[in-house]
C-alpha positions as CSV (number, residue, x, y, z in Angstrom):
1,X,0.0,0.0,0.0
2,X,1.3,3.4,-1.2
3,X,2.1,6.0,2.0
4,X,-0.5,8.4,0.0
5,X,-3.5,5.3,0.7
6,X,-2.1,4.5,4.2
7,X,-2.4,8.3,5.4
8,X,-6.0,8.3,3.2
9,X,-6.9,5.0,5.3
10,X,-6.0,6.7,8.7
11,X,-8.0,10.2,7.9
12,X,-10.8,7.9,6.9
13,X,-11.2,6.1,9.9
14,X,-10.1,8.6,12.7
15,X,-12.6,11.1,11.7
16,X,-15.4,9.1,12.7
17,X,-13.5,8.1,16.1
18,X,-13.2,12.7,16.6
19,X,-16.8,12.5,15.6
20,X,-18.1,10.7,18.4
21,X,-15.2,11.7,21.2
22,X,-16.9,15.1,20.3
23,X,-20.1,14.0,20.9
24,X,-19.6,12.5,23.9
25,X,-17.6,15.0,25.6
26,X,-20.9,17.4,24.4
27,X,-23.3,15.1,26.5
28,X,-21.7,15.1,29.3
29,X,-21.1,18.7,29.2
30,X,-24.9,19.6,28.6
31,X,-25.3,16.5,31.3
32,X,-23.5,18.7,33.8
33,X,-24.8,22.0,32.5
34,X,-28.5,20.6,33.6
35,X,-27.4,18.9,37.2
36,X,-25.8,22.6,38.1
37,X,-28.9,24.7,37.2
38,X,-30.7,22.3,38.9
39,X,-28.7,22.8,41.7
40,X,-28.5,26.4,41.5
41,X,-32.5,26.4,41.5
42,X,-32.8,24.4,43.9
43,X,-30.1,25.8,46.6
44,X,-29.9,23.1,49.4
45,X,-30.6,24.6,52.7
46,X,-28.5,23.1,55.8
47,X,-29.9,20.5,58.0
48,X,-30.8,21.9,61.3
49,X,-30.0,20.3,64.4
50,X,-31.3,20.4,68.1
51,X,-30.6,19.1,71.5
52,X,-33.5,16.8,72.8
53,X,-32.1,15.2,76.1
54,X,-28.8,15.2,77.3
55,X,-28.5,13.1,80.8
56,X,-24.8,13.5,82.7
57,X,-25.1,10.1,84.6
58,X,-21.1,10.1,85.6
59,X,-19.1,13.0,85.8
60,X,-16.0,12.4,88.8
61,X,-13.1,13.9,89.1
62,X,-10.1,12.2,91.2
63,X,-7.0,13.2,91.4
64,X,-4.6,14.7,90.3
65,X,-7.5,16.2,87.5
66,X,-8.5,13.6,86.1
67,X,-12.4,13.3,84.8
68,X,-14.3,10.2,84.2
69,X,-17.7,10.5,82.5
70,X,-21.0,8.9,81.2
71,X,-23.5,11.1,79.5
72,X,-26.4,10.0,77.4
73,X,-26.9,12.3,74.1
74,X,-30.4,12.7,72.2
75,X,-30.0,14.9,68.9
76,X,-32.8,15.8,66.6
77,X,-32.0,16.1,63.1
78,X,-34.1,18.0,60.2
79,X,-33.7,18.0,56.7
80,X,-35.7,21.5,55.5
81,X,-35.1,20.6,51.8
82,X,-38.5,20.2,49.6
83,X,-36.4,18.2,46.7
84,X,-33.2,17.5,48.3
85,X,-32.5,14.3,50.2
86,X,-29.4,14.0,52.1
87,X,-26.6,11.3,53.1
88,X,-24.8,11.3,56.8
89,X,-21.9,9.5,56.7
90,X,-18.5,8.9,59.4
91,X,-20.8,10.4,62.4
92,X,-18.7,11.0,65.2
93,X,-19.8,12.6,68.8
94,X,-18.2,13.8,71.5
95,X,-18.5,16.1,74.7
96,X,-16.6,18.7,75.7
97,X,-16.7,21.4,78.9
98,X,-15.5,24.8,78.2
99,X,-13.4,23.9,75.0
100,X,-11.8,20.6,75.9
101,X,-13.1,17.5,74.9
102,X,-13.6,15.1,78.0
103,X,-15.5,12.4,75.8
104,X,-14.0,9.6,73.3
105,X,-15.5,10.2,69.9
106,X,-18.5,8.0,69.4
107,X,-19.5,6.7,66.0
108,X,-23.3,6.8,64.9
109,X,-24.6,4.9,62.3
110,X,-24.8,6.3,58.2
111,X,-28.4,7.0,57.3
112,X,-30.3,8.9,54.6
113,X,-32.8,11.4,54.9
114,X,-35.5,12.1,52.9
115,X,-37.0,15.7,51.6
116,X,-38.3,17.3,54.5
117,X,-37.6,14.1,57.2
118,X,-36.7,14.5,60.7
119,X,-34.3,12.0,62.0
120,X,-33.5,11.0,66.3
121,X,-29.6,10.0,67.0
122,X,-29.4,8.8,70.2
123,X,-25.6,8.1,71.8
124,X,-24.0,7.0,75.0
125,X,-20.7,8.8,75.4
126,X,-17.8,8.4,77.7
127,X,-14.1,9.1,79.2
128,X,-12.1,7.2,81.8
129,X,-9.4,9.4,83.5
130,X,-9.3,12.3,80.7
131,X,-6.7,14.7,82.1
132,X,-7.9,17.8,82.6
133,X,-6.3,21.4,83.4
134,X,-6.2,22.2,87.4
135,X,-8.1,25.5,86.5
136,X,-10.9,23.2,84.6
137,X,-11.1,20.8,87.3
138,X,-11.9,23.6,89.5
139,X,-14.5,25.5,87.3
140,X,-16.1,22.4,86.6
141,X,-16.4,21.5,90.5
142,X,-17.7,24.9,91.0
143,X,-20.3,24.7,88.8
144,X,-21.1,21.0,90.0
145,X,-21.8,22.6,93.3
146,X,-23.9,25.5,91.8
147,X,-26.1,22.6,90.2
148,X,-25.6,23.8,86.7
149,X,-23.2,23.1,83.7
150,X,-22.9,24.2,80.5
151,X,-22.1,21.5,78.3
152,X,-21.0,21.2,74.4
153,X,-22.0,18.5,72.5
154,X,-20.4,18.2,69.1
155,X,-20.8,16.2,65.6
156,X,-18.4,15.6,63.0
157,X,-18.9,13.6,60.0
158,X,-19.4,14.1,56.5
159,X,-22.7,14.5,54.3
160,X,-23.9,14.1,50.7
161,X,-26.7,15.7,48.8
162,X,-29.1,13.9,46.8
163,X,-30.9,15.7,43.7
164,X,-33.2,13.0,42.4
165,X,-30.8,10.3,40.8
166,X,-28.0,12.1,40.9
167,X,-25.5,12.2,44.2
168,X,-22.8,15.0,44.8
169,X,-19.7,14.7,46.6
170,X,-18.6,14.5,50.3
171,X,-18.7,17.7,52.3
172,X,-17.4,18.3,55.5
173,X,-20.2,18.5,58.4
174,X,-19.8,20.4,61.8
175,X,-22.1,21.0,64.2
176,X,-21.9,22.4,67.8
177,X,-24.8,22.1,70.1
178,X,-24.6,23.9,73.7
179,X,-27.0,22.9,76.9
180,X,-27.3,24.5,80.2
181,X,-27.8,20.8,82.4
182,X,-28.8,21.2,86.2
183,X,-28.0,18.6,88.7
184,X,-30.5,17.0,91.5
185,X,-30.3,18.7,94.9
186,X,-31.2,17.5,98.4
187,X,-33.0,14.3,97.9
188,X,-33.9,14.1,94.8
189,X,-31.8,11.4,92.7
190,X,-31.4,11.0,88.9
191,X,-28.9,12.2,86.8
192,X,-28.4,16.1,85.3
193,X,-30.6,16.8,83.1
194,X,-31.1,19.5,80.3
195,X,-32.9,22.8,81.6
196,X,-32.0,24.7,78.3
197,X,-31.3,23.0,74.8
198,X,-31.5,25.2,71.8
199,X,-30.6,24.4,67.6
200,X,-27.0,24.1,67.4
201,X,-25.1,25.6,65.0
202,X,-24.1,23.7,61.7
203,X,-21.1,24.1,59.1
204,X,-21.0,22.7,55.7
């Protein structure tokens, strides 16, 4: 075969190849072009979270500073979204008093929810012997003896959105919930309970 037929062949049969690379690559373009005006329209709000019960049912501190603790969490989640579903994923809660964490992390299951659902997460957290800073140990005994504590309980995981079929990305989820708990007095027994739970603030 001549070079002139050889470089006729190869014309001939890589224009239909361009042809449908071009095609293609126009598909998904206009594919993508829909799924972000969708999205644009549709503007996800966040999910909104808020404290249901918290219940301190361990919270010692021997020496030298060292806090042990067992608190029960309930957390009420809300998806506001008319069209947009959403995906909770790595979950991860913990407790901390005035900035420091005095929990282990506590992983909660994955779930999905649905256009405007409302979803209960329910966790037991916990800390043998966290060390704690003297002037901590001492704030927190002080408000022990007041018979209130502010507590923080906080989520980390990550979340995806879900626009009928079509699922984005991961995207980093924080929220921080605080509670004002009070403690029985005299002889009343039961552990601290919430007196004021608010929403708690959420990042995305």
């Amino acid at each position: 075969m001549s070079v002139k037929k050889c470089e006729n062949y190869r014309i001939h049969h890589e224009k239909p190849y361009k042809k449908l690379v071009v095609i293609l690559s126009t598909l998904v373009l206009s594919f993508l072009s829909i799924i972000f005006i969708v999205w644009l329209i549709l503007k996800p709000s966040k999910p909104r979270f808020s404290v249901q019960d918290i219940s301190i049912y361990q919270l010692n501190i021997s020496s030298p500073d060292l806090l042990t603790s067992t608190i029960q969490v309930t957390v009420v989640s809300k998806n506001p979204n008319q069209r947009v579903g959403v995906y909770y994923d790595n979950l991860k809660a913990s407790a901390s008093y005035k900035g420091q964490q005095i929990t282990e992390n506590a992983a909660l299951p994955a779930f999905y929810q649905g256009h405007d659902d409302t979803n209960v997460l329910s966790s037991w957290l916990s800390g043998r012997s966290v060390p704690m800073a003297p002037a901590l140990s001492y704030n927190l005994g002080m408000d022990k003896s007041s018979g209130k504590l502010l507590l923080s309980v906080k989520l980390d995981g990550r979340l995806r959105w879900k626009v009928g079929s079509w699922i984005s990305g991961y995207y980093h989820l924080d929220i921080d919930c605080y509670s004002v708990l009070v403690f029985p007095s005299g002889s009343v027994s039961g552990p601290a309970r919430v007196q004021q739970g608010g929403r708690c603030s959420t990042n995305v």
